[in-house]
C-alpha positions in Angstrom: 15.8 1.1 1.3 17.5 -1.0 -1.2 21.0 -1.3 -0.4 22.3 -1.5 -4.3 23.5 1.3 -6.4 23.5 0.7 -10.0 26.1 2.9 -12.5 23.1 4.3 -14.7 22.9 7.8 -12.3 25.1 9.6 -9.4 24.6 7.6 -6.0 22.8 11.2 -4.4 20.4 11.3 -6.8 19.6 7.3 -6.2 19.4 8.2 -3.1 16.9 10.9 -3.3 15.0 9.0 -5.6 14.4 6.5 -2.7 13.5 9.0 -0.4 10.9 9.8 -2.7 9.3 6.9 -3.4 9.6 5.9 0.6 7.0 9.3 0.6 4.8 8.0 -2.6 4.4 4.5 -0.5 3.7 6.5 2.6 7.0 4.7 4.6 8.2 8.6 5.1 4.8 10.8 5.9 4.4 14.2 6.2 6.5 15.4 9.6 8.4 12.6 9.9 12.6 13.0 10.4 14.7 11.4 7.8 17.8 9.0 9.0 20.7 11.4 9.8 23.2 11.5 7.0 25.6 9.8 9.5 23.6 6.9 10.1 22.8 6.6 6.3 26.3 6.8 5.1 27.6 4.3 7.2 24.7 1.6 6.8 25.0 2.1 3.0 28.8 2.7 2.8 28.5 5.9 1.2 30.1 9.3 1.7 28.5 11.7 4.0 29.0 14.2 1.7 26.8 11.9 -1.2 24.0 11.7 1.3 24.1 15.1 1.8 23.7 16.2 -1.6 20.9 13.6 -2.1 19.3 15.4 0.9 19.9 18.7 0.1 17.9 17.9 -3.2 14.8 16.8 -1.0 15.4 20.4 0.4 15.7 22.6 -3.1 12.1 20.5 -3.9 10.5 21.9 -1.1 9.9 18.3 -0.2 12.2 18.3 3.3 13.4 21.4 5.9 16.4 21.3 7.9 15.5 21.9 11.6 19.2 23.1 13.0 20.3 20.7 15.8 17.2 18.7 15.1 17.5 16.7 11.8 15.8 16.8 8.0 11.9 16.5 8.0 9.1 15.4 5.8 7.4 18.5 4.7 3.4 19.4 4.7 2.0 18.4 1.3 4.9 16.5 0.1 3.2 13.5 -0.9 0.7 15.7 -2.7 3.2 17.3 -4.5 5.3 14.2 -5.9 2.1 12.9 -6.6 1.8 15.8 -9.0 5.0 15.9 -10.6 5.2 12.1 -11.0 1.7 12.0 -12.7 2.5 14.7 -15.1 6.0 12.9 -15.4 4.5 9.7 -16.0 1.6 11.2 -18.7 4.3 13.0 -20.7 7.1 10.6 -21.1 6.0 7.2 -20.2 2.1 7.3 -21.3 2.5 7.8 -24.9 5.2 4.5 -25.1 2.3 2.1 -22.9 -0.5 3.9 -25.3 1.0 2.7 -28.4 1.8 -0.5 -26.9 -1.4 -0.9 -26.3 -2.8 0.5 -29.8 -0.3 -2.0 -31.4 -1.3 -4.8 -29.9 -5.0 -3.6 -30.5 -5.8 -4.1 -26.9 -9.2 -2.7 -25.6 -10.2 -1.0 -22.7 -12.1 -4.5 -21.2 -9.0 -6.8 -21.7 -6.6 -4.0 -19.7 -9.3 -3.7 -16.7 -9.6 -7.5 -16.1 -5.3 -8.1 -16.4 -4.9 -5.7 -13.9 -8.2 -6.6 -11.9 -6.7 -10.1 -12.2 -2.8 -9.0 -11.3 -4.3 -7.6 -7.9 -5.9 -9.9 -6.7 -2.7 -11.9 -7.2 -1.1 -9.0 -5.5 -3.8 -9.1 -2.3 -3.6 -12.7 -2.2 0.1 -13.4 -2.0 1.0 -15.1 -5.1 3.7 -14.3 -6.7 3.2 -15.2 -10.6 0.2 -14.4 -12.3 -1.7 -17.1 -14.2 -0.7 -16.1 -17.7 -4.2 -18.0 -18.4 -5.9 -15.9 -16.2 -4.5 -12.8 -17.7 -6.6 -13.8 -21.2 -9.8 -14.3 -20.2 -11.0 -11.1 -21.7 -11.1 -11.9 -25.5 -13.6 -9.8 -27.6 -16.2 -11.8 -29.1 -15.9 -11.4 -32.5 -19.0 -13.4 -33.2 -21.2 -10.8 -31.7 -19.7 -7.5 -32.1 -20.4 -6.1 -35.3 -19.2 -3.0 -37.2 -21.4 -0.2 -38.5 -20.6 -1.2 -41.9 -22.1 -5.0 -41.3 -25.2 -3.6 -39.6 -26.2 -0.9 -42.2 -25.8 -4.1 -44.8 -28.2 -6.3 -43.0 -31.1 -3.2 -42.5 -30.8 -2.8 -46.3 
């Protein structure tokens, strides 16, 4: 976990927002204990009492139980269930901002599959900045695409 808090939300809920995405990477899987609020307080220099709010979170989500004496765990089906809420999450609030992004820069479909074919790659190769060049290769050509308009005109 990133050792950094920034001053946009509460410290707990950064922290549980880690957690989370330590599940959605599969870092934390299903059955597995979390740290114990001691050790994570003092490696991050937080209060106990912040951790255990940020846990007790994971807990009201159904995402982690408390085994008395034992430690927190990874639920059953947690991963499945994030994977739920952040989809819906990311279809309702962040979709519609990339989809007209997209529409305003009138990118199609082809030009978005070969950037991100071509970002991982990058990604499973190791390099660390993508060829902006690369990124471009999908142009439309406008030569040889023609409208309905244009091909109705040349039947008549």
């Amino acid at each position: 976990m990133d050792r950094e808090w920034n001053d946009s939300q509460p410290i707990y809920r950064q922290l549980r927002d880690r957690v989370v995405a330590m599940i959605l990477d599969g870092v934390l899987k299903e059955g597995d204990p979390l740290p114990s609020v001691r050790t994570v307080a003092a490696e991050y220099r937080v209060n106990p009492l912040t951790v255990l709010k940020g846990y007790q979170e994971l807990v009201d989500e159904q995402l982690v139980e408390s085994k008395r004496g034992r430690g927190m765990f990874i639920n059953t089906g947690a991963r499945n269930l994030l994977l739920r809420g952040e989809r819906q999450k990311f279809l309702a609030e962040e979709w519609p901002r990339v989809n007209a992004t997209i529409q305003r820069l009138g990118l199609n479909a082809g030009e978005l599959l070969n950037a991100a074919g071509v970002a991982a790659n990058h990604r499973s190769s190791g390099a660390v900045n993508p060829d902006p060049a690369k990124l471009d290769t999908a142009k439309p050509d406008t030569a040889q695409s023609k409208t309905e308009t244009e091909t109705e005109e040349e039947e008549r």
